[in-house]
PQR file of N, CA, C, O and H, with PARSE charges and radii, in Angstrom:
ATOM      1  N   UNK A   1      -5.935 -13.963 -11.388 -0.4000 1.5000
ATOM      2  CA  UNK A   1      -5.170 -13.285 -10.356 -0.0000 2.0000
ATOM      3  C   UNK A   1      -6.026 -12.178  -9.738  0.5500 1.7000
ATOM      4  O   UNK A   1      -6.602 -11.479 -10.571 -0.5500 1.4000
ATOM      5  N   UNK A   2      -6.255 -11.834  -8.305 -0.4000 1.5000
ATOM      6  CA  UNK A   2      -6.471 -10.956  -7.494 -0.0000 2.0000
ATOM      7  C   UNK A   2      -5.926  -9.975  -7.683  0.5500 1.7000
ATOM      8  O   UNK A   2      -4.731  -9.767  -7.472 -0.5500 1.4000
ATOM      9  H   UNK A   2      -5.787 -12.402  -7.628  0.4000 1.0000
ATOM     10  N   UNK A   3      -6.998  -8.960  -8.259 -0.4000 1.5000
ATOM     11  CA  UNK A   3      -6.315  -7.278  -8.256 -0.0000 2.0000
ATOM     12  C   UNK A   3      -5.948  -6.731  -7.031  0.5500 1.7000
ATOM     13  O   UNK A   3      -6.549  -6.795  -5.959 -0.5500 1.4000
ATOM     14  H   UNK A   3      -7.969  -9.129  -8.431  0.4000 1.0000
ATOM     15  N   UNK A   4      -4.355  -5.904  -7.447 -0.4000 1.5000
ATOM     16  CA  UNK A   4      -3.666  -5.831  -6.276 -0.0000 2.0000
ATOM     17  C   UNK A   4      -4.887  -4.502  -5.468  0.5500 1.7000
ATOM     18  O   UNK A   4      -5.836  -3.962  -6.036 -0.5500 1.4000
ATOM     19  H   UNK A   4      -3.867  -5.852  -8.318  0.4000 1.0000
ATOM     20  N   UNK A   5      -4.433  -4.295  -4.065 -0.4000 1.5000
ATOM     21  CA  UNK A   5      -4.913  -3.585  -3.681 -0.0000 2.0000
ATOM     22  C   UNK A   5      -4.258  -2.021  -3.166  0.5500 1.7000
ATOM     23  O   UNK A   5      -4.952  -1.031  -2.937 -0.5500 1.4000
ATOM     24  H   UNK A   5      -3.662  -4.734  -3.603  0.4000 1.0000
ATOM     25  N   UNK A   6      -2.991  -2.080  -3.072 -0.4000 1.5000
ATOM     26  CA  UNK A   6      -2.259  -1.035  -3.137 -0.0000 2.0000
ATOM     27  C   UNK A   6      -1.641  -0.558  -4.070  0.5500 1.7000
ATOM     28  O   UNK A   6      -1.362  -1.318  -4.997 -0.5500 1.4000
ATOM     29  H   UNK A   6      -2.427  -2.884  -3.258  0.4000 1.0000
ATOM     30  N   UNK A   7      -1.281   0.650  -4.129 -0.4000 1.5000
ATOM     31  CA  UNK A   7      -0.475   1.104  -5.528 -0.0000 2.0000
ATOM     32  C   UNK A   7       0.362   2.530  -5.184  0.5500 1.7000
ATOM     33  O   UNK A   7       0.473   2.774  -3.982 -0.5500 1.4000
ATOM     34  H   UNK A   7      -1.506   1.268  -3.376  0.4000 1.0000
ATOM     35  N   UNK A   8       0.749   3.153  -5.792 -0.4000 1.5000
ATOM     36  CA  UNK A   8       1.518   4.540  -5.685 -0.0000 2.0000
ATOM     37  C   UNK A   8       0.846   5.483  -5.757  0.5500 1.7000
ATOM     38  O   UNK A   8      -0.210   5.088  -6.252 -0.5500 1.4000
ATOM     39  H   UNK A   8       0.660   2.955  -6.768  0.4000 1.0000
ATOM     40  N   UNK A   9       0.749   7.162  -5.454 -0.4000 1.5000
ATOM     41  CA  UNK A   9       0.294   7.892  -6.155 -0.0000 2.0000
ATOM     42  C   UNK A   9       1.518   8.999  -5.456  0.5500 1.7000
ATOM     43  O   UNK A   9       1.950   8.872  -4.310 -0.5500 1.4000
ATOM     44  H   UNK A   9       1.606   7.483  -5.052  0.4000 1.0000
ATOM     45  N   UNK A  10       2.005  10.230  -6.559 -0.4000 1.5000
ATOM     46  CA  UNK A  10       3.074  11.050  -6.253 -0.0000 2.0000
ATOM     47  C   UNK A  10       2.302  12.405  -5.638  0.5500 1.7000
ATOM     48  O   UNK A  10       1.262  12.819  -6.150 -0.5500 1.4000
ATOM     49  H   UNK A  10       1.655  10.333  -7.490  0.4000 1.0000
ATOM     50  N   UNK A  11       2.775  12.888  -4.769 -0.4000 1.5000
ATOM     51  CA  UNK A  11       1.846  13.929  -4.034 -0.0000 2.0000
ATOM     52  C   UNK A  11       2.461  14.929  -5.020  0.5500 1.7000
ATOM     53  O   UNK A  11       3.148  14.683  -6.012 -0.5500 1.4000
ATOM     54  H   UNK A  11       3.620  12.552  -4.353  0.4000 1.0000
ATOM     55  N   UNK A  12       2.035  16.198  -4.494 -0.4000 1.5000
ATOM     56  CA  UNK A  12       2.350  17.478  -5.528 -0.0000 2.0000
ATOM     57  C   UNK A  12       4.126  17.696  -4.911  0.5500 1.7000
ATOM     58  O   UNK A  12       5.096  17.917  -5.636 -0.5500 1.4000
ATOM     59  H   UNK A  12       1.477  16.398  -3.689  0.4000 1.0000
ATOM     60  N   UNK A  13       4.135  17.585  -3.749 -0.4000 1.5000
ATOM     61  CA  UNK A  13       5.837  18.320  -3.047 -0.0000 2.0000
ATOM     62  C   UNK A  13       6.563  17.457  -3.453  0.5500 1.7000
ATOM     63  O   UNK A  13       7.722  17.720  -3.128 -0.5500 1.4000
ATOM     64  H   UNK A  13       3.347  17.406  -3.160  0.4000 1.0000
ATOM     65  N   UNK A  14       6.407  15.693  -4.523 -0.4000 1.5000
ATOM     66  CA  UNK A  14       7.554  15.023  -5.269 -0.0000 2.0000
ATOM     67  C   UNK A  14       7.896  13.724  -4.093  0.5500 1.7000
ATOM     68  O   UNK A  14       8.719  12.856  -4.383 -0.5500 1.4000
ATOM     69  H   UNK A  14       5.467  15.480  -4.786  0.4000 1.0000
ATOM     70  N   UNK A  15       7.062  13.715  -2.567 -0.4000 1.5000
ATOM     71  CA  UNK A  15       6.750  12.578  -1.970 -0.0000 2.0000
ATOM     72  C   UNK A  15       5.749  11.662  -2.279  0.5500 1.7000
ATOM     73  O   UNK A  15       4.898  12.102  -3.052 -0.5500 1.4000
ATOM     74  H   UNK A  15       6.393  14.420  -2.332  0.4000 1.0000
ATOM     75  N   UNK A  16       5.587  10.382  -1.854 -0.4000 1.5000
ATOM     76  CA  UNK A  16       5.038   9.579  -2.565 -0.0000 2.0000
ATOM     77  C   UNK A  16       3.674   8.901  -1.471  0.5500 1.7000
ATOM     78  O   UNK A  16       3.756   9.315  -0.315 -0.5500 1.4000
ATOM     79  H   UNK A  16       6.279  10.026  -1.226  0.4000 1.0000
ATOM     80  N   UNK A  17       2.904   8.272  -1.655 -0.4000 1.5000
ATOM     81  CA  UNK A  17       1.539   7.866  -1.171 -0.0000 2.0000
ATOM     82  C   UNK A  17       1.106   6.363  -1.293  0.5500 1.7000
ATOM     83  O   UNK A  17       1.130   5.899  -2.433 -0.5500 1.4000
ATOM     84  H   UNK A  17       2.838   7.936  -2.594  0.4000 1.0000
ATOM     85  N   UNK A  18       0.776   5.671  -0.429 -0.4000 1.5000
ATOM     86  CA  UNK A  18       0.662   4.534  -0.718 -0.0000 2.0000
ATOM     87  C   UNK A  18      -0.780   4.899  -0.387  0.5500 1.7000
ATOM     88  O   UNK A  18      -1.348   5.630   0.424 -0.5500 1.4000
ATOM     89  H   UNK A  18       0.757   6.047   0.497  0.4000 1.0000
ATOM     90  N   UNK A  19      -1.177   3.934  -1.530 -0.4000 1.5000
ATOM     91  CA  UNK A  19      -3.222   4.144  -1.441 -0.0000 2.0000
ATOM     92  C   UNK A  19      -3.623   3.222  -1.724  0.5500 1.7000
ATOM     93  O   UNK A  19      -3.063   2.543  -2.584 -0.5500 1.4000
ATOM     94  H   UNK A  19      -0.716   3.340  -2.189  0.4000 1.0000
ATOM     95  N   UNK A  20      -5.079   2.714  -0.941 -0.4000 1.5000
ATOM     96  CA  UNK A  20      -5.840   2.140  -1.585 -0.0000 2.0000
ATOM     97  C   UNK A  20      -6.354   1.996  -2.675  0.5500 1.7000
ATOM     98  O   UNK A  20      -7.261   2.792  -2.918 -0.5500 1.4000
ATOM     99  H   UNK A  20      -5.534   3.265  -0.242  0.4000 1.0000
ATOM    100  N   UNK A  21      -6.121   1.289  -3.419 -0.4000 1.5000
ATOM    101  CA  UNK A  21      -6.766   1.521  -5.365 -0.0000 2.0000
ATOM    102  C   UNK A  21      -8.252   1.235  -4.665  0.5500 1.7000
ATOM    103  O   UNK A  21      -9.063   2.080  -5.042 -0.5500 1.4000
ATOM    104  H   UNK A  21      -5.384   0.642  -3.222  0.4000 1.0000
ATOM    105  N   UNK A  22      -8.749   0.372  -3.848 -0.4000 1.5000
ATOM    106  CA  UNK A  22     -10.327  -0.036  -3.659 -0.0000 2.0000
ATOM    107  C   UNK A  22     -11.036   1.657  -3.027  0.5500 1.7000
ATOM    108  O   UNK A  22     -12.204   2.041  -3.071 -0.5500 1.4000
ATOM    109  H   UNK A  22      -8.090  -0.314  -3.542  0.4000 1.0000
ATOM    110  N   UNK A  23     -10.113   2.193  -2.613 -0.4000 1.5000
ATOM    111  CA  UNK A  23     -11.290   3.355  -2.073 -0.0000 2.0000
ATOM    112  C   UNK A  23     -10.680   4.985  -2.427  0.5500 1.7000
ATOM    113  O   UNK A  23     -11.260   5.999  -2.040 -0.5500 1.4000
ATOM    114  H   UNK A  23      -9.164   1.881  -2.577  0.4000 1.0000
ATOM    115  N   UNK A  24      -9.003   4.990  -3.490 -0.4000 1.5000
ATOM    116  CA  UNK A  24      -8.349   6.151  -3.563 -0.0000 2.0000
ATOM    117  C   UNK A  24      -7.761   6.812  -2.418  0.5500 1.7000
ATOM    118  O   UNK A  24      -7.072   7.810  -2.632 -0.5500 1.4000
ATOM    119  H   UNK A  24      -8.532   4.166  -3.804  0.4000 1.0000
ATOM    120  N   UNK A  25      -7.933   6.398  -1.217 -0.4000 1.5000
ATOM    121  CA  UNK A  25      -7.149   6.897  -0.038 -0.0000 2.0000
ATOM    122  C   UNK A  25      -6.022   6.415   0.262  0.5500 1.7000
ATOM    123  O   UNK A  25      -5.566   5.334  -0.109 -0.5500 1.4000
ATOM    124  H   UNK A  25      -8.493   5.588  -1.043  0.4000 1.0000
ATOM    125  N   UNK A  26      -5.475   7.291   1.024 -0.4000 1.5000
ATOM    126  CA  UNK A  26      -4.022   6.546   1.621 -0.0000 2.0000
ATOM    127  C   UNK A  26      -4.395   5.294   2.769  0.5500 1.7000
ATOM    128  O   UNK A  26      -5.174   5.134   3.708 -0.5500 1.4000
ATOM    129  H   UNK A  26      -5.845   8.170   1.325  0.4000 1.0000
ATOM    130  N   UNK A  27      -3.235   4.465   2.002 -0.4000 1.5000
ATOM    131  CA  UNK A  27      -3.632   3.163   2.788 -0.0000 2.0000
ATOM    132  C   UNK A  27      -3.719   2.740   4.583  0.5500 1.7000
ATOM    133  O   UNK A  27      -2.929   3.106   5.454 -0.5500 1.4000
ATOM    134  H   UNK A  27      -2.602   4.595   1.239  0.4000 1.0000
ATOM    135  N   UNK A  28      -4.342   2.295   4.665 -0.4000 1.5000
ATOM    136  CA  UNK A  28      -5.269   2.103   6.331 -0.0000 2.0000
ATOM    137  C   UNK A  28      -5.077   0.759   7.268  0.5500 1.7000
ATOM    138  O   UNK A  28      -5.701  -0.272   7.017 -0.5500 1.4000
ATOM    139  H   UNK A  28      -4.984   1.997   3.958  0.4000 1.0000
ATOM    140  N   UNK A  29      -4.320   0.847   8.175 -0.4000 1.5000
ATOM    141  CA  UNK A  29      -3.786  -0.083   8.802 -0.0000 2.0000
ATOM    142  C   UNK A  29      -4.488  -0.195  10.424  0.5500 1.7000
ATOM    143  O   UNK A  29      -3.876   0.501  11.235 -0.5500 1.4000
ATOM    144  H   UNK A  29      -3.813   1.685   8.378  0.4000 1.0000
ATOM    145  N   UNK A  30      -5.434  -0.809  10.882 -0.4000 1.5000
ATOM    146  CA  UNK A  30      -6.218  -0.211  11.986 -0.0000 2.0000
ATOM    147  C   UNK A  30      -6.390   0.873  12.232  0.5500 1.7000
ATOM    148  O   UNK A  30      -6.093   1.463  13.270 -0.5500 1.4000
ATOM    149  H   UNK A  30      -5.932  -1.374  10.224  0.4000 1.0000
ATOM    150  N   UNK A  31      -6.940   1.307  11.215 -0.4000 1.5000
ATOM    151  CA  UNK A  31      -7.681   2.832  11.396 -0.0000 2.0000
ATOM    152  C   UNK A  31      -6.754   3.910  11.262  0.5500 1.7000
ATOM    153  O   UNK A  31      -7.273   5.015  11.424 -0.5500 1.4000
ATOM    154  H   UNK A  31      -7.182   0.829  10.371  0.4000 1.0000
ATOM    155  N   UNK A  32      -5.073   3.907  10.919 -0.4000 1.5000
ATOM    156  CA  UNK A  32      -3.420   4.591  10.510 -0.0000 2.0000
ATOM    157  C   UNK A  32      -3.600   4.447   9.606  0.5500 1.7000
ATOM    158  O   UNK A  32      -3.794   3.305   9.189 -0.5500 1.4000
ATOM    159  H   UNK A  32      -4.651   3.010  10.787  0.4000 1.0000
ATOM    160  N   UNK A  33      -3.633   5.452   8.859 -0.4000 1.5000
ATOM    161  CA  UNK A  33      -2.200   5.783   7.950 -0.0000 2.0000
ATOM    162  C   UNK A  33      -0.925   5.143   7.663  0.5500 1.7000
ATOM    163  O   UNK A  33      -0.089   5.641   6.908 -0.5500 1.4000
ATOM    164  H   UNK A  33      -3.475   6.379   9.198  0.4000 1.0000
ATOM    165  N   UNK A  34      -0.793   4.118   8.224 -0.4000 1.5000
ATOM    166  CA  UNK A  34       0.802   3.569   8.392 -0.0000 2.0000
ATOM    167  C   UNK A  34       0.722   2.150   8.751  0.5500 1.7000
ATOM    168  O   UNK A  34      -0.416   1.720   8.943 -0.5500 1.4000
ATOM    169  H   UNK A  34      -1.471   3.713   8.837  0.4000 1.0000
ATOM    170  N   UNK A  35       1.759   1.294   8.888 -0.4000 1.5000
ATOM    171  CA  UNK A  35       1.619  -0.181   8.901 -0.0000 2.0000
ATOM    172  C   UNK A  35       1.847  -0.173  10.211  0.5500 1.7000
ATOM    173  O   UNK A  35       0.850  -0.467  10.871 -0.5500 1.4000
ATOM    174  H   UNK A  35       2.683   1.643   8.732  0.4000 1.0000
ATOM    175  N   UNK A  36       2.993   0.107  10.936 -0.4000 1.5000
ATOM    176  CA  UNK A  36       2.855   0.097  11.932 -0.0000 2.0000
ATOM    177  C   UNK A  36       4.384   0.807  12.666  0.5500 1.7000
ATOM    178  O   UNK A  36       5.323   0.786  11.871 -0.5500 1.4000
ATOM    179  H   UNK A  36       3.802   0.346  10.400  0.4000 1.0000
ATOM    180  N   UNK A  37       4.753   1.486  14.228 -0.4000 1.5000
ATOM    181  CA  UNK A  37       5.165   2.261  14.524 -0.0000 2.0000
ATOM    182  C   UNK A  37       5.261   3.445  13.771  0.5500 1.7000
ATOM    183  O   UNK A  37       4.372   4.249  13.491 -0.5500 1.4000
ATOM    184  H   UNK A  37       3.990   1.504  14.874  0.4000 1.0000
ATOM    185  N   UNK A  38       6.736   3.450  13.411 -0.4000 1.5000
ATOM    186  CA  UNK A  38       7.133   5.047  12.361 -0.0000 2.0000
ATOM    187  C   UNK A  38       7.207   4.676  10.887  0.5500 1.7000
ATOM    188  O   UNK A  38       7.667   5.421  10.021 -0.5500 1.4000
ATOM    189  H   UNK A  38       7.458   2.797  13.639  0.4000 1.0000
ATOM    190  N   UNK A  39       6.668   3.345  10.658 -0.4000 1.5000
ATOM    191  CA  UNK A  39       6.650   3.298   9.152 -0.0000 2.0000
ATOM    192  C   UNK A  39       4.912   3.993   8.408  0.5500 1.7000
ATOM    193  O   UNK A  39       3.817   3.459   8.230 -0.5500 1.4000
ATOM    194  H   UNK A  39       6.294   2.740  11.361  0.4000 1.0000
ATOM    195  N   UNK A  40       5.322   5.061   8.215 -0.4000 1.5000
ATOM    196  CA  UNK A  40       4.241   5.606   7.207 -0.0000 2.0000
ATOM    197  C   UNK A  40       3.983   5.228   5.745  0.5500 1.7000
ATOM    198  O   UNK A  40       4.785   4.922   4.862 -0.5500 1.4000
ATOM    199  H   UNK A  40       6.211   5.495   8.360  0.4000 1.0000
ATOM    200  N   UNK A  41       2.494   5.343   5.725 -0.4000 1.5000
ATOM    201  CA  UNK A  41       1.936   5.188   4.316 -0.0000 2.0000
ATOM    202  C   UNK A  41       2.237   6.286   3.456  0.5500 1.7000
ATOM    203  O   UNK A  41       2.324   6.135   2.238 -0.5500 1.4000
ATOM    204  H   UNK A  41       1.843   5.592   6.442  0.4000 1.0000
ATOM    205  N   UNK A  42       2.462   7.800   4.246 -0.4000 1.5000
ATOM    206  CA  UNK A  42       2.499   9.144   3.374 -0.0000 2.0000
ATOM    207  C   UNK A  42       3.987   9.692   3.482  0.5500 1.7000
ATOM    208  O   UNK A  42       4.811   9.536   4.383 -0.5500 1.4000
ATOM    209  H   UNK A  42       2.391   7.922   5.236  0.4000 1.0000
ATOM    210  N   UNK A  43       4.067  10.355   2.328 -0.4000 1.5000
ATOM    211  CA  UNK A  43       5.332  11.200   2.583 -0.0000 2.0000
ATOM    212  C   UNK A  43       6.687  10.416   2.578  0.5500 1.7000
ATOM    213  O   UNK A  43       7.579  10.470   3.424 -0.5500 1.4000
ATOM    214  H   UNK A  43       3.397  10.482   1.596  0.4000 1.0000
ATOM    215  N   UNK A  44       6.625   9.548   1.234 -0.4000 1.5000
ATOM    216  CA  UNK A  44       7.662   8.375   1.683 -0.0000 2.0000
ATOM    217  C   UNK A  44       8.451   8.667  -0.021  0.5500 1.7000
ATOM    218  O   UNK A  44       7.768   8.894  -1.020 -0.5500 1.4000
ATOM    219  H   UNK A  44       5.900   9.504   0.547  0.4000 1.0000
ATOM    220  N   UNK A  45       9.764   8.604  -0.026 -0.4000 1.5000
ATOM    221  CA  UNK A  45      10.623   8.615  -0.936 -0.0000 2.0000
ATOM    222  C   UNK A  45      10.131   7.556  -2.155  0.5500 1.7000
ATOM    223  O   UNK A  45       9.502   6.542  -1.852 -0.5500 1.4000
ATOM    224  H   UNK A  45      10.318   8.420   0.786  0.4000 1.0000
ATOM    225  N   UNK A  46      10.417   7.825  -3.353 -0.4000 1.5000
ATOM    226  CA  UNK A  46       9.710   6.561  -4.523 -0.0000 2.0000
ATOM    227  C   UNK A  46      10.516   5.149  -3.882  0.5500 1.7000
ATOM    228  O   UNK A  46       9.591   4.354  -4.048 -0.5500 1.4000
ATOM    229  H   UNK A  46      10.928   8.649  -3.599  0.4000 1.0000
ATOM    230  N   UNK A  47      10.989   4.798  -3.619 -0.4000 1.5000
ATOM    231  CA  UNK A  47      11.946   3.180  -3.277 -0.0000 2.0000
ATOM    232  C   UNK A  47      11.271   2.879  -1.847  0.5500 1.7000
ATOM    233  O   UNK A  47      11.037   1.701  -1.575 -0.5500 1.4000
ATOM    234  H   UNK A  47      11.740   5.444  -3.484  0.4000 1.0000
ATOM    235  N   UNK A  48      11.110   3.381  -1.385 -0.4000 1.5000
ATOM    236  CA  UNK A  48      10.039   3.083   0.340 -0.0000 2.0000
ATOM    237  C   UNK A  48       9.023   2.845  -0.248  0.5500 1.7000
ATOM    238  O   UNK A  48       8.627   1.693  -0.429 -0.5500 1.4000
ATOM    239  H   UNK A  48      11.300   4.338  -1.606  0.4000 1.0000
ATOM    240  N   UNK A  49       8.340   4.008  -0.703 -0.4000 1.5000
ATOM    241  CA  UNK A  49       6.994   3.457  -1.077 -0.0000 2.0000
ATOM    242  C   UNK A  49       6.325   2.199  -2.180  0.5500 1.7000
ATOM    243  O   UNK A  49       5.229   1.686  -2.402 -0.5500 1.4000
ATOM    244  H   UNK A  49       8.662   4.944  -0.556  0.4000 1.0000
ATOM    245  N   UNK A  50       8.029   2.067  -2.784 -0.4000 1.5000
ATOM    246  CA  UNK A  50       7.556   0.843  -3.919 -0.0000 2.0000
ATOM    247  C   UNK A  50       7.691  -0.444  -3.163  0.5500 1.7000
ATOM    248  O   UNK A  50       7.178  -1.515  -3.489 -0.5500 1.4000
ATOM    249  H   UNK A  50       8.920   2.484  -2.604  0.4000 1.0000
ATOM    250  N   UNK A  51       8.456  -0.207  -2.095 -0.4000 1.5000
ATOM    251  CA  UNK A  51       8.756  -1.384  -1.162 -0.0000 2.0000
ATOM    252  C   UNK A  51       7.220  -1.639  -0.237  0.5500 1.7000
ATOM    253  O   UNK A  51       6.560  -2.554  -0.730 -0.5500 1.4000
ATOM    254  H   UNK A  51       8.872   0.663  -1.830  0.4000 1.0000
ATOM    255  N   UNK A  52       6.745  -1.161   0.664 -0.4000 1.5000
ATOM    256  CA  UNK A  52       5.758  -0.464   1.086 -0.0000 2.0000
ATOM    257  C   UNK A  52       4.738  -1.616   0.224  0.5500 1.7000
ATOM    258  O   UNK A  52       4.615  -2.819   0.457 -0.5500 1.4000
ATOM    259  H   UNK A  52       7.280  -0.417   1.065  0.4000 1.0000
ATOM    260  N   UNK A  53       4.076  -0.787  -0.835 -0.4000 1.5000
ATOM    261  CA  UNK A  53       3.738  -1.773  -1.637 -0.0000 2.0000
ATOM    262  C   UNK A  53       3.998  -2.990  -1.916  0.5500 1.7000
ATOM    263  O   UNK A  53       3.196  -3.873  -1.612 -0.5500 1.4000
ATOM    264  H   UNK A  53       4.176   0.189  -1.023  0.4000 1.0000
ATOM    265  N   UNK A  54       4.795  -3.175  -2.347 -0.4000 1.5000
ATOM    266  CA  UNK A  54       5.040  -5.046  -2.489 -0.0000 2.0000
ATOM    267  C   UNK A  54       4.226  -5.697  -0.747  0.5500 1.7000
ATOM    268  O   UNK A  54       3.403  -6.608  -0.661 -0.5500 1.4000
ATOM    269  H   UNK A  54       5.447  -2.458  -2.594  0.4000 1.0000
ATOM    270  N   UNK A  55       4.738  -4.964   0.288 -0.4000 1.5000
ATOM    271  CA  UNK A  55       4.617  -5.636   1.233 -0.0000 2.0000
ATOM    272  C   UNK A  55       3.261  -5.922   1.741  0.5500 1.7000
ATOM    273  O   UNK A  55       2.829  -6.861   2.411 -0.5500 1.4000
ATOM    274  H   UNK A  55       5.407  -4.223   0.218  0.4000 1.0000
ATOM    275  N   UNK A  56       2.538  -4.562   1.105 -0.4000 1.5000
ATOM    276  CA  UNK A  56       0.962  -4.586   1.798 -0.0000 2.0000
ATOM    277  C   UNK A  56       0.554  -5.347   0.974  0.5500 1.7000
ATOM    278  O   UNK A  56      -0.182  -6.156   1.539 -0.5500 1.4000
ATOM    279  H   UNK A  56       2.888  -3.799   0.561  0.4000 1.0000
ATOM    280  N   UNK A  57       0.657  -5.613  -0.481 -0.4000 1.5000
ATOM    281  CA  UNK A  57      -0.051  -6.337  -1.343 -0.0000 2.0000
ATOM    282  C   UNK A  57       0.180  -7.953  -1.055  0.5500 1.7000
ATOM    283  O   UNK A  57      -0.649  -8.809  -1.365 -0.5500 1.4000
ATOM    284  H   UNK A  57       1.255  -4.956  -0.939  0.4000 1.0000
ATOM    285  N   UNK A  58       1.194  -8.167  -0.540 -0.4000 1.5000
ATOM    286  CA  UNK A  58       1.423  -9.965  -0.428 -0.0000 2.0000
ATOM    287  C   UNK A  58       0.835 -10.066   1.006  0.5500 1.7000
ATOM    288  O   UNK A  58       0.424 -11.141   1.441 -0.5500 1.4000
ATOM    289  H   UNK A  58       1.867  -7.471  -0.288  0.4000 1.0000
ATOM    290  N   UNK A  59       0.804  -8.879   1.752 -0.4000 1.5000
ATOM    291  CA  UNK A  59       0.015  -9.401   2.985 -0.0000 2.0000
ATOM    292  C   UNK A  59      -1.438  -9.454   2.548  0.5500 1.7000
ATOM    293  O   UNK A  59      -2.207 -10.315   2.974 -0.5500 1.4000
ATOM    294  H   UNK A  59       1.138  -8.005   1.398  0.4000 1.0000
ATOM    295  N   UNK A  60      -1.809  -8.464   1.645 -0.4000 1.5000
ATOM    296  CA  UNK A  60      -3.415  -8.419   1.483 -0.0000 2.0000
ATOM    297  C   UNK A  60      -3.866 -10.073   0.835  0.5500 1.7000
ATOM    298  O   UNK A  60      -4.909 -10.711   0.980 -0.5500 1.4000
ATOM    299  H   UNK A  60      -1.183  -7.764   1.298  0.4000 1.0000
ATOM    300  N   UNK A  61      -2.653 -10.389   0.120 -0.4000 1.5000
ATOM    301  CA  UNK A  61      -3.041 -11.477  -0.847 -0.0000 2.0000
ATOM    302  C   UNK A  61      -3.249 -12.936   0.354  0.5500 1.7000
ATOM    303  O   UNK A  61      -3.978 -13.926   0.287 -0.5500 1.4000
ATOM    304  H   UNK A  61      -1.806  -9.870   0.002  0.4000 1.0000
ATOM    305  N   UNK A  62      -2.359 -12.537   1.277 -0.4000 1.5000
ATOM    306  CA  UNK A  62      -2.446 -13.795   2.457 -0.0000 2.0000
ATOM    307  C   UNK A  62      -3.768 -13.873   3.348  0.5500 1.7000
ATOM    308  O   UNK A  62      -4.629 -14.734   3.529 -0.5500 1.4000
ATOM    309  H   UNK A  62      -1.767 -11.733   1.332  0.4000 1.0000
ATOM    310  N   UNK A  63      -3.504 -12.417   3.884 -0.4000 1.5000
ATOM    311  CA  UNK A  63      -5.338 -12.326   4.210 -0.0000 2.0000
ATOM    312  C   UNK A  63      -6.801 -12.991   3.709  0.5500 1.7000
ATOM    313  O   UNK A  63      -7.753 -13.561   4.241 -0.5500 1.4000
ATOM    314  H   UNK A  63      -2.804 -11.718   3.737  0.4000 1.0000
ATOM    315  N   UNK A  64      -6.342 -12.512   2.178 -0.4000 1.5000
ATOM    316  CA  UNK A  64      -7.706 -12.774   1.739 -0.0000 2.0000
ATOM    317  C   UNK A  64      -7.735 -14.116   1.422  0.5500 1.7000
ATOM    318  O   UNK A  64      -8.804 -14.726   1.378 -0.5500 1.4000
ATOM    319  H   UNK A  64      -5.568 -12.048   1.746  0.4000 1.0000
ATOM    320  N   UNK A  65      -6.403 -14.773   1.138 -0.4000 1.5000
ATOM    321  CA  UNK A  65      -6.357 -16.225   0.779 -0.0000 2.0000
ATOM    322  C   UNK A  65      -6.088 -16.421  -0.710  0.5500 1.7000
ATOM    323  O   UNK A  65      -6.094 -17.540  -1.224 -0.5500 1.4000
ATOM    324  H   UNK A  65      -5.535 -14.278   1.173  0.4000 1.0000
ATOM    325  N   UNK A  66      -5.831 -15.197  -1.445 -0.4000 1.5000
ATOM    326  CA  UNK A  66      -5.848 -15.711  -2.707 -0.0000 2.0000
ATOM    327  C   UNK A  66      -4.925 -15.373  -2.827  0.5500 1.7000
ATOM    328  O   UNK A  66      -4.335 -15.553  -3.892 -0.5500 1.4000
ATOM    329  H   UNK A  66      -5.826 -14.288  -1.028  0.4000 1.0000
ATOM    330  N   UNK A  67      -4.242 -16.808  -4.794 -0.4000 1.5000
ATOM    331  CA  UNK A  67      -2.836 -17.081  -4.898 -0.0000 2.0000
ATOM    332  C   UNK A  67      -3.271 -16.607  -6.475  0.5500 1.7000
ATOM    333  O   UNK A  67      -2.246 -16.291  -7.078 -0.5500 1.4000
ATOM    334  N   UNK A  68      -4.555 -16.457  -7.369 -0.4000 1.5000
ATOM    335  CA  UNK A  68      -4.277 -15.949  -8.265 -0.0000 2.0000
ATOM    336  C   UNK A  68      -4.879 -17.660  -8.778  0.5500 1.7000
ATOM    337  O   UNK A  68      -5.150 -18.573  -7.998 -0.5500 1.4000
ATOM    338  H   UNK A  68      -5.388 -16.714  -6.878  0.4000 1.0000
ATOM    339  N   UNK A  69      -4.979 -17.709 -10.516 -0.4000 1.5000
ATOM    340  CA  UNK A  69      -5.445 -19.157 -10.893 -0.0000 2.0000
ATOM    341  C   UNK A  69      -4.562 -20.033 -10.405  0.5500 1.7000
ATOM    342  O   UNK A  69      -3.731 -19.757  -9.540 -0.5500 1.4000
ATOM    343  H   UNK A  69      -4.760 -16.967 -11.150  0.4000 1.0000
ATOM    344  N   UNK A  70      -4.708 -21.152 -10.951 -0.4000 1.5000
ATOM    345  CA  UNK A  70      -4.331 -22.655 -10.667 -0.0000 2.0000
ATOM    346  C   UNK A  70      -3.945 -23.152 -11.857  0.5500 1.7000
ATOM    347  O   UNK A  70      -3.587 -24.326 -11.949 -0.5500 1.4000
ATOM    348  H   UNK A  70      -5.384 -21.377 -11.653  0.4000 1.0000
TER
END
């Protein structure tokens, strides 16, 4: 299986961060912060951002083409 590429991290004010595990930054969507319009990567309640996640990771997994073994 393909290590995921997004994950959580809790900021200090108790909002939450979606980051790149490959580079420790908040995650990067053409050159944003955010996936797209007003949905942000930063500053997002724990249940957004766990959602958030799931979503970037099954897109990353489609991108890259991988399903994990066989």
């Amino acid at each position: 299986m393909a290590p995921q590429r997004y994950d959580l991290r809790q900021e200090p004010d108790g909002t939450w961060t979606v980051i790149d595990v490959f580079t420790g930054w908040p995650a990067m969507i053409n050159g944003q912060a955010q996936i797209s319009g007003d949905v942000q990567a930063t500053g997002l309640d724990m249940e957004e951002a766990d959602d958030l996640v799931d979503l970037m990771n099954l897109q990353d997994v489609r991108r890259r083409g991988t399903t994990g073994p066989t």
